[in-house]
C-alpha positions in Angstrom: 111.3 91.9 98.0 108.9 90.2 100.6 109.7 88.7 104.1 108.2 87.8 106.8 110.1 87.7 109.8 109.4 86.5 113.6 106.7 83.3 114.2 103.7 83.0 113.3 101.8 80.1 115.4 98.4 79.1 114.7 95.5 79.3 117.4 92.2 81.2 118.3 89.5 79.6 116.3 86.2 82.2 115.9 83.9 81.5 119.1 80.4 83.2 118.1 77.8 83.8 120.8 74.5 85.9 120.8 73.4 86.9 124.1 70.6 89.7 124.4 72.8 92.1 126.3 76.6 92.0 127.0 79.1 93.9 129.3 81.9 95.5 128.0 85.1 95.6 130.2 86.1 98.7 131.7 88.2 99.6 134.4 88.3 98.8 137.4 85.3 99.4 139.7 83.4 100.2 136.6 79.9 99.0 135.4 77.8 99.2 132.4 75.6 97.5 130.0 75.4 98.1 126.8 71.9 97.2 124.7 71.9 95.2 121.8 72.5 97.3 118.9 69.3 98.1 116.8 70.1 98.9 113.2 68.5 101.1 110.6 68.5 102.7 107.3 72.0 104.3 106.7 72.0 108.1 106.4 72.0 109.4 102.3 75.7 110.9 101.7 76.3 114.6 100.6 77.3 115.0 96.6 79.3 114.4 95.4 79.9 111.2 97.4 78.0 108.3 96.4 75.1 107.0 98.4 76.5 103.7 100.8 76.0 100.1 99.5 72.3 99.4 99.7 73.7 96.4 102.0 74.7 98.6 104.6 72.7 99.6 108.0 73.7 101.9 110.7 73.0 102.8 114.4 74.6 104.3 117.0 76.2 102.7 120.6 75.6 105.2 123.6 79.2 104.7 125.6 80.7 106.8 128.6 81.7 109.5 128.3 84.4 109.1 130.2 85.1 105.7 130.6 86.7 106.2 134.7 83.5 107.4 135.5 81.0 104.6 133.4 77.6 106.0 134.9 78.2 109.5 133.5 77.5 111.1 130.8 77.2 109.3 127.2 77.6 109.8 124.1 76.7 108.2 120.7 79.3 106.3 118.6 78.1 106.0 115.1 78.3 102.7 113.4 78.1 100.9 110.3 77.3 97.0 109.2 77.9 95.6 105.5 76.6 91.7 106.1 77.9 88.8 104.9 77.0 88.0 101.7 77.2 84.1 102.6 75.6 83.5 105.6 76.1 79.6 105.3 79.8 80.3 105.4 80.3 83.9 107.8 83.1 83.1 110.5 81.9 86.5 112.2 82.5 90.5 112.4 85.9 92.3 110.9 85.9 95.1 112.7 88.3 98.3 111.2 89.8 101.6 111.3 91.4 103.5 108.6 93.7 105.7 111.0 94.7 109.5 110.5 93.7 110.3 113.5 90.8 112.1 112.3 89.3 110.1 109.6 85.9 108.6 110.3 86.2 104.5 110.1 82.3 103.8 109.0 83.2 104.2 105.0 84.9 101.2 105.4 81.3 99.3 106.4 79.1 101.8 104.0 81.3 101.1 100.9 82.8 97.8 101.8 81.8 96.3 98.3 82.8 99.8 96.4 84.9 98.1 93.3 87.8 99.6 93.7 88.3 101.1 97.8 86.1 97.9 99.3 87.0 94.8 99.6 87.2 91.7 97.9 83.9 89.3 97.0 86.2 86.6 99.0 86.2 88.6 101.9 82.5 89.7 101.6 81.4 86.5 101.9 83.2 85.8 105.1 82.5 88.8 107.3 79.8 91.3 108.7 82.3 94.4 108.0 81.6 96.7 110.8 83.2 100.5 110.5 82.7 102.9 113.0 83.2 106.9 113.5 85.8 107.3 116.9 84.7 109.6 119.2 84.9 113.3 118.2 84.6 112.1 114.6 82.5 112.3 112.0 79.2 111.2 112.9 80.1 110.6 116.4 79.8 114.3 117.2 82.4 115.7 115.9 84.9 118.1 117.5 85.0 121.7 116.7 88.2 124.2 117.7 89.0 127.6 116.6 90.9 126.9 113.5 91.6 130.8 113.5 93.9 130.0 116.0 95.9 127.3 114.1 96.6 129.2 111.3 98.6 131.8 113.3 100.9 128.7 114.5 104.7 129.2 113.6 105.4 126.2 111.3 109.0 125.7 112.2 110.1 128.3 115.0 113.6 129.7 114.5 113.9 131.7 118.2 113.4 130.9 121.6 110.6 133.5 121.3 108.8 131.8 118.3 109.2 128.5 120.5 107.2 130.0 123.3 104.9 132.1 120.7 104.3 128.3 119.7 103.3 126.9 122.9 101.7 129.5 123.8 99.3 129.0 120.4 99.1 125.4 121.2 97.7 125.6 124.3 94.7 128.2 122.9 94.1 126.2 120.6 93.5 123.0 122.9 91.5 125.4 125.3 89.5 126.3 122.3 88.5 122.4 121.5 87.5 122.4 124.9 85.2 124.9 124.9 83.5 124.5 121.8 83.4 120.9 121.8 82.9 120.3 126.0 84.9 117.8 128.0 84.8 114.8 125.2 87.9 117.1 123.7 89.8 115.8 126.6 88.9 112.0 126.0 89.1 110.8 122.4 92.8 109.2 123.4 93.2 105.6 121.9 92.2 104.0 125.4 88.9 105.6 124.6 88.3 104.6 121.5 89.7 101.1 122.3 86.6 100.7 125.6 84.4 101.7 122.7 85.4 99.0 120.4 84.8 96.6 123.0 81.8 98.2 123.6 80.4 97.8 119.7 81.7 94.0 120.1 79.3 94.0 123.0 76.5 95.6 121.6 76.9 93.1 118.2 76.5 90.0 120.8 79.5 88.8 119.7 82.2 87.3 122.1 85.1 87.6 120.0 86.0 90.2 116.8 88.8 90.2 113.8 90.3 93.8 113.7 91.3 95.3 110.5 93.7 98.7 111.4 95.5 101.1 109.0 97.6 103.7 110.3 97.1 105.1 113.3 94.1 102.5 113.3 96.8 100.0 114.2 97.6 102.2 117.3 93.8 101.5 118.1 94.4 97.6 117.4 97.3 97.4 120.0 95.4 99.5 122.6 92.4 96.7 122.2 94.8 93.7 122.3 96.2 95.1 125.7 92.8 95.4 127.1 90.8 92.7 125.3 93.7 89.9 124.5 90.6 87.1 125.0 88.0 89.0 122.9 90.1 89.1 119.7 89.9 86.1 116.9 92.4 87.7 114.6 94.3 91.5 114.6 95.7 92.6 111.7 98.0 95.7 111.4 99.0 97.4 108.3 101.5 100.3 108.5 102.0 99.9 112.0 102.6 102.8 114.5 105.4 102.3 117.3 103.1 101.5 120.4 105.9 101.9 122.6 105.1 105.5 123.3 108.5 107.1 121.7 110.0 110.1 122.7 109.8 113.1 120.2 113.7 112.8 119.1 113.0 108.8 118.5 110.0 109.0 116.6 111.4 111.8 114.8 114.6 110.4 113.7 113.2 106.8 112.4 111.2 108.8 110.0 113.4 110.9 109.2 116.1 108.0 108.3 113.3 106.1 106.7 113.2 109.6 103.9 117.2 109.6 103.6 117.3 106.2 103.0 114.2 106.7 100.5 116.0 109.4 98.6 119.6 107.1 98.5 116.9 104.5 96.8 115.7 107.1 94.3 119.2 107.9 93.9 120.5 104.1 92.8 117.3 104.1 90.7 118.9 107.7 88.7 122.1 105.9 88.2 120.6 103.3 85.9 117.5 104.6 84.4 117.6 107.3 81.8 113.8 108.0 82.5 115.6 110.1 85.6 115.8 113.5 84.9 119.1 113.8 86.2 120.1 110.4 85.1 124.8 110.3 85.9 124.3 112.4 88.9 124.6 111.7 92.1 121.1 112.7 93.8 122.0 112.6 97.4 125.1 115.3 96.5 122.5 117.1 94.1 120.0 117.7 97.7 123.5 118.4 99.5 123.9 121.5 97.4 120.2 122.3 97.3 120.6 122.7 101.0 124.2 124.8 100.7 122.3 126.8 98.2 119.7 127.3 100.4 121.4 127.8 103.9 123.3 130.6 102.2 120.3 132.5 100.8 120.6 131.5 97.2 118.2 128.9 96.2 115.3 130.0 94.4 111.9 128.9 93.4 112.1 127.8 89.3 109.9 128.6 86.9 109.2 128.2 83.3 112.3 130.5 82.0 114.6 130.3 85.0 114.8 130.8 88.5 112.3 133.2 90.2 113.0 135.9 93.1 111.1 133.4 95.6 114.2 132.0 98.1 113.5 128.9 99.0 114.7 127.9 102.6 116.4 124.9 104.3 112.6 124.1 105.6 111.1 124.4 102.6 113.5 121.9 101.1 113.1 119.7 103.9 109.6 119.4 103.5 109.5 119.3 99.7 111.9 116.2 100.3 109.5 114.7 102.6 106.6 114.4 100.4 108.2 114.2 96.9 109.9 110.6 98.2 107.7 109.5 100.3 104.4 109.8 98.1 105.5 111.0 94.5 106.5 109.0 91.4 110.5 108.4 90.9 110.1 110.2 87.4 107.8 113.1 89.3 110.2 113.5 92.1 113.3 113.3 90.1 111.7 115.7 87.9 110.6 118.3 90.3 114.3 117.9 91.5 115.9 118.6 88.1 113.6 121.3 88.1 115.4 123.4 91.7 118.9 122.4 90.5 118.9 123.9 87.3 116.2 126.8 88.1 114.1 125.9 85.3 111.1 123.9 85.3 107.9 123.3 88.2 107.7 122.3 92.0 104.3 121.5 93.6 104.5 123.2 96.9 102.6 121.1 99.0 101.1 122.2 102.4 102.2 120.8 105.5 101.2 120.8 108.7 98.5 118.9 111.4 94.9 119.5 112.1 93.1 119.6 115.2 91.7 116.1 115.2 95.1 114.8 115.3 96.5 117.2 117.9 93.5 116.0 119.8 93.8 112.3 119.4 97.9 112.3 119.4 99.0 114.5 121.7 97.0 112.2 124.2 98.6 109.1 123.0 101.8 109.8 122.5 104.2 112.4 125.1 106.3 114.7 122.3 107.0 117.4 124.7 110.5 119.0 124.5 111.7 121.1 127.3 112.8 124.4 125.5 114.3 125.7 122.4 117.5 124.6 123.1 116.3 121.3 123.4 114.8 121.7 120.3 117.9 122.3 118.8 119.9 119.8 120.3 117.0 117.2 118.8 117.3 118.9 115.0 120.8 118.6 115.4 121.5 114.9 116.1 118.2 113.8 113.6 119.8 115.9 110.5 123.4 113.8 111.2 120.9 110.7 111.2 119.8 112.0 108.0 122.3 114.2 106.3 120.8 114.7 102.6 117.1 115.3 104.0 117.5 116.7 107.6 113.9 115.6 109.0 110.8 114.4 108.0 108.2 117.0 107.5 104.8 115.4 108.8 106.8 113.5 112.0 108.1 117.3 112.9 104.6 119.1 112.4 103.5 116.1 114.6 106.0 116.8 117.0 105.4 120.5 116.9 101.9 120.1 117.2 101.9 119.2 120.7 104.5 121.5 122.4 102.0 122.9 125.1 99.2 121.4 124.3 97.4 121.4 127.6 96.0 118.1 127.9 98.8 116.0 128.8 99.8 112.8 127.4 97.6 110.0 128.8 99.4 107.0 130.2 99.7 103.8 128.7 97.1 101.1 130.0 98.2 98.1 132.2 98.1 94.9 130.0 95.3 92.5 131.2 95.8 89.1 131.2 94.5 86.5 128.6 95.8 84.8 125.3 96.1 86.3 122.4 95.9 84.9 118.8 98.9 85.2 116.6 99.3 89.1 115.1 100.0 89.8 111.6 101.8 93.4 111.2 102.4 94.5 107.6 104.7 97.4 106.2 106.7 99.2 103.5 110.1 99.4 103.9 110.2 103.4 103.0 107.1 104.2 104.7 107.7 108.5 105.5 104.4 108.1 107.9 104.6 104.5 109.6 108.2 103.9 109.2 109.5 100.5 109.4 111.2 100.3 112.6 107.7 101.1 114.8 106.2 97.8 113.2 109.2 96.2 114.1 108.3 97.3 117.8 104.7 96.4 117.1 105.6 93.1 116.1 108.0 92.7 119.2 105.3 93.9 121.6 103.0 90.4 121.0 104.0 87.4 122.3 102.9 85.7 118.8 103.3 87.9 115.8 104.5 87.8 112.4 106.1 90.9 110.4 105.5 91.3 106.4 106.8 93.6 104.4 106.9 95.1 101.4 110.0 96.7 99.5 108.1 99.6 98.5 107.5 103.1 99.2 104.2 104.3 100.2 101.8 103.7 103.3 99.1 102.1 103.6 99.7 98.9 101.6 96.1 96.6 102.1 95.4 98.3 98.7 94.7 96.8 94.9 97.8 97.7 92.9 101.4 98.0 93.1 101.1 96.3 97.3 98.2 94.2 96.0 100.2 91.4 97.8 99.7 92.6 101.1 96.0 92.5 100.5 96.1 89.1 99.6 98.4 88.1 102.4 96.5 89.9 105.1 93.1 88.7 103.6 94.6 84.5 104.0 95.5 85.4 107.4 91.8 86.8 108.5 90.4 83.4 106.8 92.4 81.4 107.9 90.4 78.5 110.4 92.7 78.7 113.0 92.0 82.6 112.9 
């Protein structure tokens, strides 16, 4: 099932200009000039990675440190161009990020033409494909904290004690970043990332860009469109965060509804198809008594002959939910849940948790904090009667978790600046565990001109050849398009 909901209006036609040196907007008070950007071979990858497309140059863009204070300190971000492969018929730069937080974005230049990640000959043609490393990533010297530290982090605290003992880790950890990685720990927020965009843009000579986000790289493309609305052609968002800064029990409970309601489809799925391991049973009672089993000690690990000694807890099961449904197959899933109900069979444990990059990046971004651990209870309570059969999603928790006493606090969200923007495209699955549907709804609503696809799917990420290969194709019409 595809639809496309809210209006999609045409305007914005691609305005390209090539001036020797450009200013890129910063806040307030602030001035700087950034120098046209002077490319060069691109750095050989480590094995067993394959080299970058022999199309592909790179350079880096020196850009404030801290953008408040533009004559400070800089430092480099590192970026990547893969040319258009049709000059004659180029409408300008698609500019992209593939999210995380964490992940560096200049792949998506260095391998643009890779066969099977890239993209398409069409698009090739059309576009200089620029990728770029955010700040404290990758290339763009990359942050360092004391990981020592983040492996002594209670994964799901059970005391008031353990709560603290968590905040307490959380906020050592942060300090750590700091002071192995200096003050750029405490600025690789989404507002940051967003100046440096413009500041590429400016660099490239190039009044307006197309922007290409995944993930949390969608996060990045709303924080541009608030600060740059006249300096974008086109903005494309596929598996769309919620950019209006939700609390912890919101963002929370949509993704954890988003992996009950994924588990009632795998369930209607087992009705029907004997390729279900436990085809003529009801799968959302079968993870009712998983969780009875295991809330009263009883639930055990399987093996090969029967059930092991290893309990298994209501937090185990909760996150063995989460990632079964929301990346496994329906056979695999079903199978692996066969597998705890009758004792005998295989589970793939799967480790859960959040790395530093994203603590840094998120817990800046978005304001998670919780008060205490009654709180905290309160907020488990109310999201497992959301979603009974599952009782939370595992990644949004270890998100949410992630940031209790971090000590950089969560960085307000920009003023919007004034100036048109061209119509938005957001795209999404419907049972996405990490984007989850009703945060690109909110995306959508957030531009005055937007359009909403999606995809009845599970799965993130859905600008991909495949099963979502439709999305590609949709997206890929909407960045051609004349009228941008």
């Amino acid at each position: 099932m595809v639809s496309v909901l809210l209006a999609l209006s045409a305007s914005a036609a691609a305005a390209l200009a090539a001036p020797s040196t450009a200013a890129a907007q910063e806040p307030p008070g602030a001035t700087t000039t950034v120098p046209p950007i002077r490319w060069g071979a691109c750095p050989e990858a480590e094995p067993p990675y394959p080299d970058p497309s022999p199309r592909a140059q790179c350079a880096t863009v020196k850009v404030p440190l801290d953008w408040s204070k533009p004559k400070g300190p800089k430092i480099g971000i590192f970026v990547a161009r893969h040319r258009a492969t049709d000059p004659a018929r180029r409408i300008g730069v698609l500019m992209s990020n593939p999210g995380g937080p964490g992940t560096p974005g200049s792949d998506d230049a260095l391998y643009a033409d890779d066969p099977i990640g890239g993209y398409t000959p069409a698009m090739l043609q059309r576009f200089d494909m620029i990728g770029f490393d955010p700040r404290g990533i990758g290339r763009s010297q990359n942050a360092e904290c004391d990981e020592t530290i983040a492996d002594t982090i209670p994964s799901r605290p059970r005391s008031a004690t353990e709560f603290e003992r968590l905040r307490t880790l959380n906020g050592r950890l942060a300090d750590s970043c700091l002071k192995r990685t200096g003050p750029l720990a405490a600025h690789m927020d989404g507002e940051s990332v967003a100046r440096d965009m413009d500041a590429i843009r400016a660099a490239l000579g190039e009044r307006r860009i197309s922007f290409l986000g995944h993930s949390y790289g969608t996060f990045l493309g709303e924080r541009y469109a608030r600060l740059f609305p006249g300096r974008l052609r086109a903005l494309a968002l596929d598996s769309a965060m919620d950019p209006d800064r939700p609390n912890a029990e919101r963002y929370l409970t949509d993704g954890s509804i988003t992996i009950d309601n994924t588990l009632k489809r795998l369930a209607a799925w087992c009705k029907k198809d004997k390729a279900c391991a436990l085809n003529g049973k009801d799968l959302t009672a079968v993870t009712d008594e998983l969780f009875a089993r295991a809330d009263a000690g009883t639930l055990r690990d399987p093996g090969p002959n029967g059930p092991t000694r290893t309990k298994i807890d209501a937090d185990q099961l909760s996150d063995f939910l989460t990632f079964a449904l929301g990346k496994g197959s329906q056979e695999e899933t079903a199978r692996q849940l066969a597998a705890l109900y009758t004792g005998k069979g295989g589970v793939n444990w799967l480790p859960g948790g959040t790395n530093s990059h994203s603590r840094l990046v998120l817990c800046r971004d978005y304001d998670f904090r919780i008060r205490d651990y009654a709180q905290y209870l309160a907020i488990r309570k109310r999201v497992a009667k959301a979603a009974p059969h599952v009782r939370y999603n595992a990644q949004s928790l270890d998100t949410v978790l992630a940031c209790q006493g971090w000590t950089m606090p969560p960085k307000p969200r920009p003023a919007e600046a004034k100036g048109d923007l061209p119509p938005v495209l957001v795209a999404n699955a419907t049972h996405d565990l990490a984007t989850p549907l009703p945060g690109a709804q909110r995306m959508a609503r957030s531009f005055p001109k937007a359009s909403l696809f999606t995809m009845d799917v599970v799965g993130h990420w859905i600008y991909r050849r495949g099963g979502t290969e439709k999305a590609m194709r949709v997206i890929d019409t909407y960045l051609t398009a004349p009228n941008g």
